[in-house]
C-alpha positions in Angstrom: 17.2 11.0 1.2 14.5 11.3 -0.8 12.3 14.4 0.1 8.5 13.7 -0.7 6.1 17.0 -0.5 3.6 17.7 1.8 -0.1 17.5 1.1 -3.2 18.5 3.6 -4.7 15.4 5.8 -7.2 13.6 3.9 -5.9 14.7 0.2 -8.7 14.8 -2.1 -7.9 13.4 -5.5 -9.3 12.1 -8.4 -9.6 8.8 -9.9 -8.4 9.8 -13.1 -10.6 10.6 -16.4 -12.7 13.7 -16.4 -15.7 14.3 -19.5 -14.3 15.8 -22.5 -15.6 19.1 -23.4 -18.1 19.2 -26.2 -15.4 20.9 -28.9 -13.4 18.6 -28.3 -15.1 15.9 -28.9 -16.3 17.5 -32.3 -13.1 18.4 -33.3 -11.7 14.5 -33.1 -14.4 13.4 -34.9 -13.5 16.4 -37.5 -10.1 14.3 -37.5 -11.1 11.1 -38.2 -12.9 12.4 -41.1 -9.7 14.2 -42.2 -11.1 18.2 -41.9 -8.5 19.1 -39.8 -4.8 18.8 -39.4 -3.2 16.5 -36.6 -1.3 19.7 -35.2 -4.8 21.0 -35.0 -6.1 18.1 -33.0 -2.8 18.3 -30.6 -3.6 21.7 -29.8 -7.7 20.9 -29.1 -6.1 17.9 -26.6 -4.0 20.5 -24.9 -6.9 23.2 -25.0 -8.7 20.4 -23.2 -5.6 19.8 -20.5 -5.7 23.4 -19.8 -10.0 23.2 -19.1 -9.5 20.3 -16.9 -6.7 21.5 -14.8 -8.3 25.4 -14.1 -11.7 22.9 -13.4 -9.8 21.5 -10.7 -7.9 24.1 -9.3 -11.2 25.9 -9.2 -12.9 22.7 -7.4 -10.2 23.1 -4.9 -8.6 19.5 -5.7 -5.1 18.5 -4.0 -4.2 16.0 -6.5 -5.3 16.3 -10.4 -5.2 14.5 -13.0 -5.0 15.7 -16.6 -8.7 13.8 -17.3 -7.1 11.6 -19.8 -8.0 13.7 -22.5 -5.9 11.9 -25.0 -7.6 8.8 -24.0 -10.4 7.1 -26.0 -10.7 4.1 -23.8 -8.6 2.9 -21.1 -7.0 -0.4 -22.9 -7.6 0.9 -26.0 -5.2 3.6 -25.8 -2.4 1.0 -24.0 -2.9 -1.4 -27.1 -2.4 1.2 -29.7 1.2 2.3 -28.7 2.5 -1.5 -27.8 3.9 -3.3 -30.7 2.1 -6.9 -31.1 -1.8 -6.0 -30.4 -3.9 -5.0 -33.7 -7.9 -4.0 -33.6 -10.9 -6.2 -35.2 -13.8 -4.0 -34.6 -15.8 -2.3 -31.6 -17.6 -4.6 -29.2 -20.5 -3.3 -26.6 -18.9 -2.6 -22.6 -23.1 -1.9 -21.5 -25.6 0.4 -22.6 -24.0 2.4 -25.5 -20.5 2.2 -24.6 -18.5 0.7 -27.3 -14.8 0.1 -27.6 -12.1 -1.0 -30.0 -11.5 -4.8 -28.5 -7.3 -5.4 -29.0 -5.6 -8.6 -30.1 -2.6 -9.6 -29.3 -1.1 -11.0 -32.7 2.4 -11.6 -31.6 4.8 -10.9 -28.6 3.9 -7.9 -26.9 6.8 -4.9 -27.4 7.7 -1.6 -25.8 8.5 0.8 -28.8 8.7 4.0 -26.7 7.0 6.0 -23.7 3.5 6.2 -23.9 3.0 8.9 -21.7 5.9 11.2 -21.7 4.2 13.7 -24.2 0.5 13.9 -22.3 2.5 14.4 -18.7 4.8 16.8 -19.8 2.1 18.9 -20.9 0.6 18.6 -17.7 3.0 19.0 -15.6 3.7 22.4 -18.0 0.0 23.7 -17.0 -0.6 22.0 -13.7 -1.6 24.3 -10.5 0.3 21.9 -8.4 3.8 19.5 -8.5 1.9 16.7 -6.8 0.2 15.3 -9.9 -1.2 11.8 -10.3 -0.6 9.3 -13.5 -3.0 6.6 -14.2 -1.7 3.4 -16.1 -4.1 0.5 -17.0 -3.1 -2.8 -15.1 -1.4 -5.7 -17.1 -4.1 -7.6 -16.0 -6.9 -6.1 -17.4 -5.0 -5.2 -20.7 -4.6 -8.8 -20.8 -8.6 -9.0 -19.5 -10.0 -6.7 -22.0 -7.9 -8.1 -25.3 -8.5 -11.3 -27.4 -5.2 -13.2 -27.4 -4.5 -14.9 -30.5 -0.5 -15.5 -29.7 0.4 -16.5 -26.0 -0.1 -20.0 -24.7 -1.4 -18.8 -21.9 -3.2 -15.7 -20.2 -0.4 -15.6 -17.3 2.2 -15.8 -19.9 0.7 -12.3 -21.8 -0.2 -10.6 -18.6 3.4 -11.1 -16.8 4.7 -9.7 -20.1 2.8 -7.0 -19.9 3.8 -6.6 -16.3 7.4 -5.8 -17.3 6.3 -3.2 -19.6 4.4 -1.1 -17.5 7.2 -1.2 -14.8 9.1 0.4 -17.7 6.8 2.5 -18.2 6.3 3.8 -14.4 9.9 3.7 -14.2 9.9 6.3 -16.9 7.2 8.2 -15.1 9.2 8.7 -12.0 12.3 10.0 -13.6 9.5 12.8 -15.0 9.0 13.7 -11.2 5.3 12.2 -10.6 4.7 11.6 -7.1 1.6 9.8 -7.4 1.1 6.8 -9.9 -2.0 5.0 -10.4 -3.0 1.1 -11.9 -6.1 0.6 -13.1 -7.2 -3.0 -12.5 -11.0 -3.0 -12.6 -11.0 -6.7 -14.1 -9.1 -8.1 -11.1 -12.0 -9.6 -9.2 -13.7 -11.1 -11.9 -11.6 -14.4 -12.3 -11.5 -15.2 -8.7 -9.3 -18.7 -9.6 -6.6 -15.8 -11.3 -6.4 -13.5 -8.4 -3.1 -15.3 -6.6 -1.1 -14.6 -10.1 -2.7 -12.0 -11.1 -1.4 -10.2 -7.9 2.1 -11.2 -8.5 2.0 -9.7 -12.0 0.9 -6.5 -10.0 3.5 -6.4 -8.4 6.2 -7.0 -11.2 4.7 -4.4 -12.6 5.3 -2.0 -9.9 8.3 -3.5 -8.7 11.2 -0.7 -7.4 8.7 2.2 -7.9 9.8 4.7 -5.2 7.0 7.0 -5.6 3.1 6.7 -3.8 1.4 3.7 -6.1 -2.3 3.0 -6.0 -4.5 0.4 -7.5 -7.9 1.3 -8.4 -10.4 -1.1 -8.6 -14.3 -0.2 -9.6 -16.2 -2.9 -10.1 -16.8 -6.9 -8.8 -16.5 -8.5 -5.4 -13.9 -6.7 -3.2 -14.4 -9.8 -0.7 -12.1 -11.8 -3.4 -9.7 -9.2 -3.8 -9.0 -8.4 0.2 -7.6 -11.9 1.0 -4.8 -10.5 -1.1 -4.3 -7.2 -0.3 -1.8 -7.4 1.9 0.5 -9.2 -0.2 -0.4 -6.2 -3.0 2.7 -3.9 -2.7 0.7 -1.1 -2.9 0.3 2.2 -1.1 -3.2 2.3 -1.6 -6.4 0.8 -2.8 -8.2 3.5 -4.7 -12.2 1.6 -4.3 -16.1 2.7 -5.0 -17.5 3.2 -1.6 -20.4 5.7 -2.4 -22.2 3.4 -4.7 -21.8 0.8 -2.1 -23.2 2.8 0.7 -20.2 2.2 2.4 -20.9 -1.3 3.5 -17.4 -2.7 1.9 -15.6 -0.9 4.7 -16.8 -3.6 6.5 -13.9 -5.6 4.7 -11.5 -3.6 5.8 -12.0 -4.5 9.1 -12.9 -8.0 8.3 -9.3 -8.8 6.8 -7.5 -6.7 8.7 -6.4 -4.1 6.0 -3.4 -1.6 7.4 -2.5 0.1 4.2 -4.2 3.7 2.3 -7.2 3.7 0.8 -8.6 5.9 -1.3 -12.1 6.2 0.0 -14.8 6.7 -2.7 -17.1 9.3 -1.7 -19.7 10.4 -4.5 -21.0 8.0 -6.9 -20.0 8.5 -11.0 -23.3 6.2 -12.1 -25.7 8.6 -10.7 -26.3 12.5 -12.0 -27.5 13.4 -8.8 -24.5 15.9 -6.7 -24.0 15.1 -3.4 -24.1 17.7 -0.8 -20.6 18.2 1.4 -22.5 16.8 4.4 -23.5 13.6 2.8 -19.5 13.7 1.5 -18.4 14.4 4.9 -20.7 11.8 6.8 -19.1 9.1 4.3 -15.5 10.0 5.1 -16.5 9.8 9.1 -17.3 6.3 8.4 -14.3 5.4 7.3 -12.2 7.2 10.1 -13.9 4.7 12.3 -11.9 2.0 10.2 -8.8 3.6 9.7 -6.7 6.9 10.8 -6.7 9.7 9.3 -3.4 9.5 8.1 -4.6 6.9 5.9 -7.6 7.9 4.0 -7.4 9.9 0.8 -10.6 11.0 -0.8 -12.0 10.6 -4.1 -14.8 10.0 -6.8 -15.8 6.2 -7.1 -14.5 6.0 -10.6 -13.6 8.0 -13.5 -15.9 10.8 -13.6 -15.7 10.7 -18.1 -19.4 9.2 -18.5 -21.1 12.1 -16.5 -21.7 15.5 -18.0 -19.0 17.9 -17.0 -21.2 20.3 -15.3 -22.5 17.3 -12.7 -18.4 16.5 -12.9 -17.3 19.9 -11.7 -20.5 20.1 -8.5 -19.6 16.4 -7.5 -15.6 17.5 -7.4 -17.0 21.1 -5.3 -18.7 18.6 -2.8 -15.7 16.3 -2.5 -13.4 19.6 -1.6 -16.0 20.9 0.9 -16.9 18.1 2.3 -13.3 17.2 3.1 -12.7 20.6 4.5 -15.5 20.2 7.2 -13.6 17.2 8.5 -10.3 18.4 8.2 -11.3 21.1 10.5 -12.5 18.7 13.0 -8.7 17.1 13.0 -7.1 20.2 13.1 -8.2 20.6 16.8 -6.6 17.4 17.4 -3.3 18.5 15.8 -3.4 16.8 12.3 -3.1 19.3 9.2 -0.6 17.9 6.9 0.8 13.9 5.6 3.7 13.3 3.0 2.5 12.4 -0.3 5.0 9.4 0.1 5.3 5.4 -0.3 4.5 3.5 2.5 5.7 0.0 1.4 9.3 -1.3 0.0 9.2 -2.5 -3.3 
């Protein structure tokens, strides 16, 4: 039997990316021009690692991430180490966020792990065992590229499917506990949703660690009808920016799985206090037990400045610790950080 570790109740977590130091940042633009080596730009990426991990530890977080240093952008990234996708040009997300749009040119490959290399090195500096891997969805790879070679969108995104679930596969032979899909274009084709969730779950299919889907943006209302059929652990949503009102849903469909519960908002530069963080979780323990709620940022925390990053992490930790101390009088302290549905 499979022994899972033990994590406190209410595990606070991340969603995964965390704002790249300033050097850094410098230094891979000093690459691209070609004034530094590529062993010198390896060793700025771990540099980074090693920041993001002691800013975490020092936040108090159960569950880090490495901040997806390596990553540029979250399809991006996918697209450059999958045989069949090539890049055009940048295209505009909103505001001044730009990123290298992918096209798939022919059938869609897996040459070799993508993330073997990032998560051994943070597993090698990592405060904690119980680490969490994000993977972009297959859907909103498929979403987010131009596809100049499958007949159809189902067809490139069930292909993609099969190559994450190598890729996971891969991820829990490293000893991850916690995996993460990223599938922030899910709600925004409502007709696509019924497939859509079936490539999910080929993509996670026979993964025998915790696996949750994070979704940030759209109309969760299209998305809940399915949940249940989503063999997932977990649904990782934005709740703070929401002022909470989607928990509503929860209750409206009848939702009996994890969620991790959103509780300070990435759009906004203003830190919430521990009281506003722990007033938010409170709301959702009137939804669901305690047993069931892990506690995070809405999002990806990459577009704020690291400073506001680090306070809005602080709040999440103490926040969480005023309401864990409330449960401890009722005799909850600890959960396994385990799955919670066969796949």
């Amino acid at each position: 039997m499979k022994n899972y570790p033990e994590v406190p109740i209410l595990p606070t977590t991340v969603i995964g990316s965390y704002p790249r130091p300033k050097w850094l940042k410098e230094t891979i633009q000093l690459a691209k021009m070609g004034k530094i080596s590529k062993a010198d730009l390896e060793e700025a990426f771990n540099d980074a690692v090693v920041d993001v991990m002691r800013d975490h530890q020092l936040a108090g977080i159960d569950i880090p991430t490495d901040g997806e240093m390596r990553r540029d952008e979250m399809v991006e990234f996918f697209a450059e180490n999958l045989k069949g996708f090539t890049f055009y040009g940048f295209v505009r997300v909103w505001g001044d966020a730009y990123y290298r749009k992918p096209s798939v040119v022919s059938k869609i490959e897996y040459k070799k792990p993508m993330l073997e290399n990032e998560v051994r090195f943070a597993q090698s500096v990592s405060y904690t065992s119980n680490l969490k891997v994000t993977i972009t969805g297959p859907y909103t790879i498929a979403d987010w590229s131009f596809n100049e070679y499958y007949k159809t969108k189902e067809d490139l995104v069930f292909d993609l499917a099969k190559i994450i679930n190598q890729e996971l596969r891969n991820l829990v032979k490293m000893g991850i506990p916690f995996v993460q899909v990223d599938e922030p274009a899910l709600p925004t084709h409502e007709e696509e949703i019924p497939w859509a969730v079936q490539a999910i779950n080929e993509a996670i299919k026979g993964i025998d660690v915790k696996v949750g889907l994070h979704i940030c943006y759209g109309d969760y209302a299209k998305v809940m009808p399915f949940a249940e059929e989503m063999k997932v652990d977990q649904l990782a949503l934005e709740f703070k920016n929401r002022d909470f009102k989607d928990l509503n849903l929860l209750k409206k469909f009848g939702y009996t799985k994890e969620i991790g519960l959103g509780v300070v908002d990435v759009h906004s530069s203003e830190v919430e206090s521990p009281e506003e963080v722990a007033k938010g979780i409170k709301k959702a323990l009137q939804v669901l037990e305690p047993e069931k709620i892990y506690v995070n940022p809405d999002c990806g925390l990459k577009r704020l400045s690291r400073r506001v990053a680090y306070q809005k992490l602080v709040s999440v930790v103490e926040g969480t610790k005023m309401v864990r101390e409330e449960l401890k009088k009722k005799g909850l302290s600890t959960i396994q950080l385990k799955p919670i549905v066969n796949r």
